[in-house]
Every structure is written in C-alpha cells, then in structure tokens.
mmCIF file of the C-alpha atoms, coordinates in Angstrom:
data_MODEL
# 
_entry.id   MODEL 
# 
loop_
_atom_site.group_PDB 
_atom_site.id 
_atom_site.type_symbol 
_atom_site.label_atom_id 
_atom_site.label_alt_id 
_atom_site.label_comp_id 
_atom_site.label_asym_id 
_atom_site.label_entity_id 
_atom_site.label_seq_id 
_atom_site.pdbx_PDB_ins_code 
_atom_site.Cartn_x 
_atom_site.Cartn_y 
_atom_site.Cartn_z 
_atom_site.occupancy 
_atom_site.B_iso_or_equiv 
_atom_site.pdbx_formal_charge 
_atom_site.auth_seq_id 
_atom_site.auth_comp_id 
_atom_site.auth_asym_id 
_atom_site.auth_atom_id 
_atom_site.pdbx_PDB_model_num 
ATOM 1   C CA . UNK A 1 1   ? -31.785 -8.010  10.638  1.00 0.00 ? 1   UNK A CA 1 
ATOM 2   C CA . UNK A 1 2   ? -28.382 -6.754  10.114  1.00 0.00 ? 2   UNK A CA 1 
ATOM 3   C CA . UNK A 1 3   ? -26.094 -6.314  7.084   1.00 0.00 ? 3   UNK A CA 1 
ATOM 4   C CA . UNK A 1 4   ? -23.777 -8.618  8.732   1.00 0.00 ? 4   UNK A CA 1 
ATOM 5   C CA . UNK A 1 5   ? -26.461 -11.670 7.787   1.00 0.00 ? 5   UNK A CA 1 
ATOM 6   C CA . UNK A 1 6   ? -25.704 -10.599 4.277   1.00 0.00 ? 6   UNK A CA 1 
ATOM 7   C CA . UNK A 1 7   ? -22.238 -12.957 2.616   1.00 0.00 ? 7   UNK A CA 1 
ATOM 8   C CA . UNK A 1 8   ? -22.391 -10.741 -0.039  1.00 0.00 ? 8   UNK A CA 1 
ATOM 9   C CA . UNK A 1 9   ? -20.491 -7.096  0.122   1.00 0.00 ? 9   UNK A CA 1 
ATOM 10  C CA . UNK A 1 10  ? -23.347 -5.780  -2.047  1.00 0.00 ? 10  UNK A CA 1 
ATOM 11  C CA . UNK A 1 11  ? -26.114 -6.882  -0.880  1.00 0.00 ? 11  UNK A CA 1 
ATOM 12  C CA . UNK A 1 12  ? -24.993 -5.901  2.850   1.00 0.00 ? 12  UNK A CA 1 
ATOM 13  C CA . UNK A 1 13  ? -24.394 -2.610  1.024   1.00 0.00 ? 13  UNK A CA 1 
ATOM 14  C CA . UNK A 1 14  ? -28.036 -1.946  -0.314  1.00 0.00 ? 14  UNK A CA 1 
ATOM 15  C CA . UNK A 1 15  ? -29.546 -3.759  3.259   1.00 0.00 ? 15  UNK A CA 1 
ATOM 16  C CA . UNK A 1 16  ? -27.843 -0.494  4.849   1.00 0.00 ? 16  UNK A CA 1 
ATOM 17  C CA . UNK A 1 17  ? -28.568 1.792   1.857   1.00 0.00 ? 17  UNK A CA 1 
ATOM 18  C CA . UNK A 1 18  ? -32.095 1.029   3.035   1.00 0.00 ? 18  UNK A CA 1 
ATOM 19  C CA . UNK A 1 19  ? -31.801 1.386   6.346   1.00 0.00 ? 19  UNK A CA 1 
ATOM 20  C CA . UNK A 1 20  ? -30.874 4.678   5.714   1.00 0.00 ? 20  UNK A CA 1 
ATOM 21  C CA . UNK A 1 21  ? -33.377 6.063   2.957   1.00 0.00 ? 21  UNK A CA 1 
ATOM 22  C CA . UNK A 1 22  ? -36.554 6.945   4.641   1.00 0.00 ? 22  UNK A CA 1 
ATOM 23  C CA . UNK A 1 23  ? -39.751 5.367   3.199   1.00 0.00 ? 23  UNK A CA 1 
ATOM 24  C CA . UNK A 1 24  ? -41.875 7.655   1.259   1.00 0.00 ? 24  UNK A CA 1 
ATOM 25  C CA . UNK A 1 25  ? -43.146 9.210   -2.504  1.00 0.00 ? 25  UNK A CA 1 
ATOM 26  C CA . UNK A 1 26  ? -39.995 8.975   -4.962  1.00 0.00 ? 26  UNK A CA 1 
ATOM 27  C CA . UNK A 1 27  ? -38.700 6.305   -2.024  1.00 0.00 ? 27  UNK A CA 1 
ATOM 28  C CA . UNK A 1 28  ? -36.885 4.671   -5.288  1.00 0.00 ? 28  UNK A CA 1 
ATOM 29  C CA . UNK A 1 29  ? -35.474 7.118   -6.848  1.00 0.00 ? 29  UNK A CA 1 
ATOM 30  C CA . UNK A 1 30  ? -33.948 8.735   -3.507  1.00 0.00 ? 30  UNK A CA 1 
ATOM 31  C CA . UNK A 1 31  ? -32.565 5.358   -3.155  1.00 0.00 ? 31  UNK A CA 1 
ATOM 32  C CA . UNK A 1 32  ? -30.995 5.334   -6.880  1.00 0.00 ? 32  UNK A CA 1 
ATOM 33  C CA . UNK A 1 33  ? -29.683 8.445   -6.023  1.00 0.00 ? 33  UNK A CA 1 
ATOM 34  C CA . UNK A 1 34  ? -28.058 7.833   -2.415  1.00 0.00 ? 34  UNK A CA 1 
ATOM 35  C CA . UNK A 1 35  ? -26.737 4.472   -3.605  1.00 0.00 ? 35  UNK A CA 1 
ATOM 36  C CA . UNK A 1 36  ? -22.760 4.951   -2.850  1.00 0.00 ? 36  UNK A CA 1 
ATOM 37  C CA . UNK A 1 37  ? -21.421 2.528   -5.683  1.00 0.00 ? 37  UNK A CA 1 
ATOM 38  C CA . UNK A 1 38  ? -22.498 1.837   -9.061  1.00 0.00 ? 38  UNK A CA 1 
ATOM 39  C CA . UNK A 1 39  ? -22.629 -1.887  -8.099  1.00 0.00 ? 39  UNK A CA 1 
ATOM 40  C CA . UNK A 1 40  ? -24.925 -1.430  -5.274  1.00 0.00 ? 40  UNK A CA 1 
ATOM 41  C CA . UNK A 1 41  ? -27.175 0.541   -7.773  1.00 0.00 ? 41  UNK A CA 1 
ATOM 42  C CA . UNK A 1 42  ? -27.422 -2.074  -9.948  1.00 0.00 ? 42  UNK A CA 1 
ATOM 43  C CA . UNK A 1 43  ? -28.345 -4.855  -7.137  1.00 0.00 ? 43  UNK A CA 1 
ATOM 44  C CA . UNK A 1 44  ? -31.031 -2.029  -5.992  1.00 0.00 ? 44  UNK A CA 1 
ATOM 45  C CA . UNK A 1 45  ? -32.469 -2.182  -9.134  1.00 0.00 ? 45  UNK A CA 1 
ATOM 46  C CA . UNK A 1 46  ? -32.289 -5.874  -9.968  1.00 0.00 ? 46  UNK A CA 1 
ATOM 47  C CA . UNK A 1 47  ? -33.725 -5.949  -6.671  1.00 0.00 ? 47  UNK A CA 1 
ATOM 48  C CA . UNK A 1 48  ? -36.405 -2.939  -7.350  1.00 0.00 ? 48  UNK A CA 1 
ATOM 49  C CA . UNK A 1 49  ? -37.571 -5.002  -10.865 1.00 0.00 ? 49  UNK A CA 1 
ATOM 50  C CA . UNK A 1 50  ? -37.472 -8.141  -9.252  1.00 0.00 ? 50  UNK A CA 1 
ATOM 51  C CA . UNK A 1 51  ? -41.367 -10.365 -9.310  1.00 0.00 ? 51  UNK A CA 1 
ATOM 52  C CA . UNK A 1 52  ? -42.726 -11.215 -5.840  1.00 0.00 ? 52  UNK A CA 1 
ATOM 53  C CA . UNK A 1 53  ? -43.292 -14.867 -5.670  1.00 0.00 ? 53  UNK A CA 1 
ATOM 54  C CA . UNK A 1 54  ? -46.948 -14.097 -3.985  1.00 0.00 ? 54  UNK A CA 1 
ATOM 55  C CA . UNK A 1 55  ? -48.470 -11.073 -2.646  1.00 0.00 ? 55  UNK A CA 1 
ATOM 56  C CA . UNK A 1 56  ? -46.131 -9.162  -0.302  1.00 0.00 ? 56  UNK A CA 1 
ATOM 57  C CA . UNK A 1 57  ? -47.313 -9.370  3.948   1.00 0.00 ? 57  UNK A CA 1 
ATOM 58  C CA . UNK A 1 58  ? -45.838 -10.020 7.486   1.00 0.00 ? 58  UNK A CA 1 
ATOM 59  C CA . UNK A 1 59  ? -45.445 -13.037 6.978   1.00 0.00 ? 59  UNK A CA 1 
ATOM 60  C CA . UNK A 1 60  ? -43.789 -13.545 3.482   1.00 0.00 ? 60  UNK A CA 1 
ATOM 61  C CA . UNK A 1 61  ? -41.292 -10.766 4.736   1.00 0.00 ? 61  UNK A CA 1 
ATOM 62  C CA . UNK A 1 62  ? -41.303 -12.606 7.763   1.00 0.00 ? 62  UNK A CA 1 
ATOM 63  C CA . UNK A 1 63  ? -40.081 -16.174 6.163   1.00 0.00 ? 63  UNK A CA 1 
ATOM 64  C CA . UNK A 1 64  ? -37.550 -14.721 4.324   1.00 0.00 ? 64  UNK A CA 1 
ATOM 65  C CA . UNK A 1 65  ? -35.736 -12.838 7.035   1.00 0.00 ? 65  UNK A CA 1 
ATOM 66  C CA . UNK A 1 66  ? -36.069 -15.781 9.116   1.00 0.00 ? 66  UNK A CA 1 
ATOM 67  C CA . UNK A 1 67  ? -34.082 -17.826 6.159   1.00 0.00 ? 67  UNK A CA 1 
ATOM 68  C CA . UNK A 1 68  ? -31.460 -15.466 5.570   1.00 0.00 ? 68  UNK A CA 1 
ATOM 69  C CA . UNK A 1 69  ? -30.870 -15.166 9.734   1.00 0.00 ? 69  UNK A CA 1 
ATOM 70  C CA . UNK A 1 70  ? -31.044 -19.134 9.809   1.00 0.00 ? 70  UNK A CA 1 
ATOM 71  C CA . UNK A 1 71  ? -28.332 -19.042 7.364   1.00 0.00 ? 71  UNK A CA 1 
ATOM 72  C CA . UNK A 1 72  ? -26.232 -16.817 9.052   1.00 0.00 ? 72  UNK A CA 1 
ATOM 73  C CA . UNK A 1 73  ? -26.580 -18.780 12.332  1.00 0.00 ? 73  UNK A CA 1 
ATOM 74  C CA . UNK A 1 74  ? -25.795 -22.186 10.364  1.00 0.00 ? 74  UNK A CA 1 
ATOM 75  C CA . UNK A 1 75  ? -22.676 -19.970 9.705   1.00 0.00 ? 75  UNK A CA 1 
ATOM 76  C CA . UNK A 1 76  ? -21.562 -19.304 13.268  1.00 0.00 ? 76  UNK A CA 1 
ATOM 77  C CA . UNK A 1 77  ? -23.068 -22.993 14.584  1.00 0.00 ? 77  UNK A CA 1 
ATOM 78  C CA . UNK A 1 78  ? -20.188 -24.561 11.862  1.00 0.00 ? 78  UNK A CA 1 
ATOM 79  C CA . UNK A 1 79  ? -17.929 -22.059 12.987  1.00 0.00 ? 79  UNK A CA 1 
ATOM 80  C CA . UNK A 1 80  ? -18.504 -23.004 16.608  1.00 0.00 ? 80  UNK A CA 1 
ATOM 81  C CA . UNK A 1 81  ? -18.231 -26.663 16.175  1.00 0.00 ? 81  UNK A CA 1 
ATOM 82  C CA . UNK A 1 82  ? -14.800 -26.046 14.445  1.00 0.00 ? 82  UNK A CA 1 
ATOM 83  C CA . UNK A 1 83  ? -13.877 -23.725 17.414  1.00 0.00 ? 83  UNK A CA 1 
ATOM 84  C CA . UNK A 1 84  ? -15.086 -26.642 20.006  1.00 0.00 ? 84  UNK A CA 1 
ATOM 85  C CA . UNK A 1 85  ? -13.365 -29.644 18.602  1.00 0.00 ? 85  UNK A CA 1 
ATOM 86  C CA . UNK A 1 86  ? -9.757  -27.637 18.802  1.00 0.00 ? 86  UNK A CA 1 
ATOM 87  C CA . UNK A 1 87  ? -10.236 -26.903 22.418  1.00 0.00 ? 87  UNK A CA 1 
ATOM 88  C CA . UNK A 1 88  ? -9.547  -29.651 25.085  1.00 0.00 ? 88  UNK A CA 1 
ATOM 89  C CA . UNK A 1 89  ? -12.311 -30.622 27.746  1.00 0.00 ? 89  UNK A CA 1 
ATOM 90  C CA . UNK A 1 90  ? -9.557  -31.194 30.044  1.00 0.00 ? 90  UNK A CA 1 
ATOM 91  C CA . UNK A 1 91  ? -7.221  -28.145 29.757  1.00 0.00 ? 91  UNK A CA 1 
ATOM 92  C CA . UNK A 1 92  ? -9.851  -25.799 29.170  1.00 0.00 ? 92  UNK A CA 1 
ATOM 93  C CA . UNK A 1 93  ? -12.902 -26.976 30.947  1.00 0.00 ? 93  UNK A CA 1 
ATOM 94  C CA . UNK A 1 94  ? -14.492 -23.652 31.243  1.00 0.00 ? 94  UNK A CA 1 
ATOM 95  C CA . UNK A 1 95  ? -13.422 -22.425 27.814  1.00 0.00 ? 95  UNK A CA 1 
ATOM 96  C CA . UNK A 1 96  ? -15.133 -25.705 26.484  1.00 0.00 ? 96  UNK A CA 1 
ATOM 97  C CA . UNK A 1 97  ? -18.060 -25.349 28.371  1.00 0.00 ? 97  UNK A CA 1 
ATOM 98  C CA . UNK A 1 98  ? -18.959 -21.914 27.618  1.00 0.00 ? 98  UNK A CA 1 
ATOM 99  C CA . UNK A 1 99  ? -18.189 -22.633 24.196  1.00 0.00 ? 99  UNK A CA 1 
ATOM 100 C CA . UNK A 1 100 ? -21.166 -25.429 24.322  1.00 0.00 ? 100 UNK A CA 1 
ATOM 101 C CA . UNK A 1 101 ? -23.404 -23.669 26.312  1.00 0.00 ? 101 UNK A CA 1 
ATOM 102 C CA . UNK A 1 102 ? -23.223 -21.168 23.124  1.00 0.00 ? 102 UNK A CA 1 
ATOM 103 C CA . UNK A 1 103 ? -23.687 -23.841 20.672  1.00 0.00 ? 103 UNK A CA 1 
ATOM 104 C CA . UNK A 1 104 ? -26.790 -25.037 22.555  1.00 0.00 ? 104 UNK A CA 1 
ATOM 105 C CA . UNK A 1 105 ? -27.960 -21.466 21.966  1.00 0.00 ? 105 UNK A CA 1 
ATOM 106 C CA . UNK A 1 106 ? -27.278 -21.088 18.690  1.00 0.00 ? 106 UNK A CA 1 
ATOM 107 C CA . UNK A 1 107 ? -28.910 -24.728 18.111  1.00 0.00 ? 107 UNK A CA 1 
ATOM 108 C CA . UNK A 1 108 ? -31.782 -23.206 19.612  1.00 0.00 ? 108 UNK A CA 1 
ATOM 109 C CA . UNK A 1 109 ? -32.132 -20.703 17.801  1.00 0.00 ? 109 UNK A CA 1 
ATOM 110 C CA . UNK A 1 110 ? -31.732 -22.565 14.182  1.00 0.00 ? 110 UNK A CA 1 
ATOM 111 C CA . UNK A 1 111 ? -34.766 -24.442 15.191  1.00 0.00 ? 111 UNK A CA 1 
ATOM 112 C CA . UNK A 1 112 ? -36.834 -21.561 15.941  1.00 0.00 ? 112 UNK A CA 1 
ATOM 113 C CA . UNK A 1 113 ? -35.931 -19.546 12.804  1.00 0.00 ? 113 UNK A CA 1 
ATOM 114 C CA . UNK A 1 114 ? -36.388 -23.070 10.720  1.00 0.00 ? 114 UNK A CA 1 
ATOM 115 C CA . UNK A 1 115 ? -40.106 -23.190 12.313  1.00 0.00 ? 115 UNK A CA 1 
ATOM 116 C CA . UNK A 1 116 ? -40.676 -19.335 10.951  1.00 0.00 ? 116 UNK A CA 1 
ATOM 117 C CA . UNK A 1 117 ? -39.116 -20.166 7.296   1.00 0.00 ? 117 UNK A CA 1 
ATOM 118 C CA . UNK A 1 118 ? -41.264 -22.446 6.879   1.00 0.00 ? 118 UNK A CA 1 
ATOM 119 C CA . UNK A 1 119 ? -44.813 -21.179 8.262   1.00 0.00 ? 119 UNK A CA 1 
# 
C-alpha cells in the first residue's frame, strides 16, 4: 500500500504517520504524539477507537487493502479510458496502443484485487 491509494489528505497523512512509528509498548501514544496536525490526530484516534467488524487476521487486513487498492485502480482505469478516447488510433497508433496495453493491465489487475476483497 501507499498513501497515494488514500483520496483523502488525512487519511494519506496517518497511512504515513504509521509507516513511520515503529510498532511496539505505548505504540499509540508515540503515534498521538508524532502525529504532525491536529486533524490527523483526530482521524488516528477515530481510527484507534474504532470496533473491528470480526476478529483482526491476514486475511481481514488482507480484504481491505485489496478494496482500497481496487479503488484506486478503478481511479486510474477511468482516468485511462478518458485519456484513450482523446487520442486518435490513426495519428497516434503507438501512443494508442501503449495506452491499451496499460488499460489491459490495469483491467487485470481490478479483477485480481476484486477476487481478494471478496475472499
């Protein structure tokens, strides 16, 4: 993951707060504490507080990672498609082609992040 599959400022904020706190005893209050905004302390808490919907493992970490990626590829796929239907086939065949050989991949790869989300 990266904070760039984050839309939101903040929560791309506390994804590399995070990254940057190491794991360990008073791992949440080191956080609290390195947090660089009081907006990203508040998310971090929200966040902190916040019920798991079922017991915590690989694979419920796993689904929602793969969800938030899948959304950020859904992103660039639109973004592609947009791109693609401005250039022309004929006065840019290799522009256009690269340009769907990259949609392919990012097709691709939306179906294998949709068969992690959902288990």
């Amino acid at each position: 993951m990266k904070a760039e599959d984050f839309t939101h400022p903040g929560y791309a904020a506390v994804f590399r707060l995070l990254t940057t706190v190491e794991y360990g005893d008073g791992w949440t209050g080191r956080l609290r504490e390195a947090a660089p905004t009081d907006l990203v302390r508040q998310l971090l808490v929200a966040l902190i507080v916040e019920p798991l919907l079922r017991e915590a493992d690989e694979t419920y970490s796993l689904a929602h990672t793969s969800r938030l990626k899948l959304a950020r590829v859904t992103r660039q796929i639109a973004d592609l498609k947009s791109r693609l239907q401005r250039t022309d086939p004929v006065k840019d065949p290799a522009g256009h082609r690269a340009q769907f050989a990259q949609l392919t991949g990012l097709e691709m790869r939306r179906k294998e992040l949709l068969a992690v989300g959902l288990g």
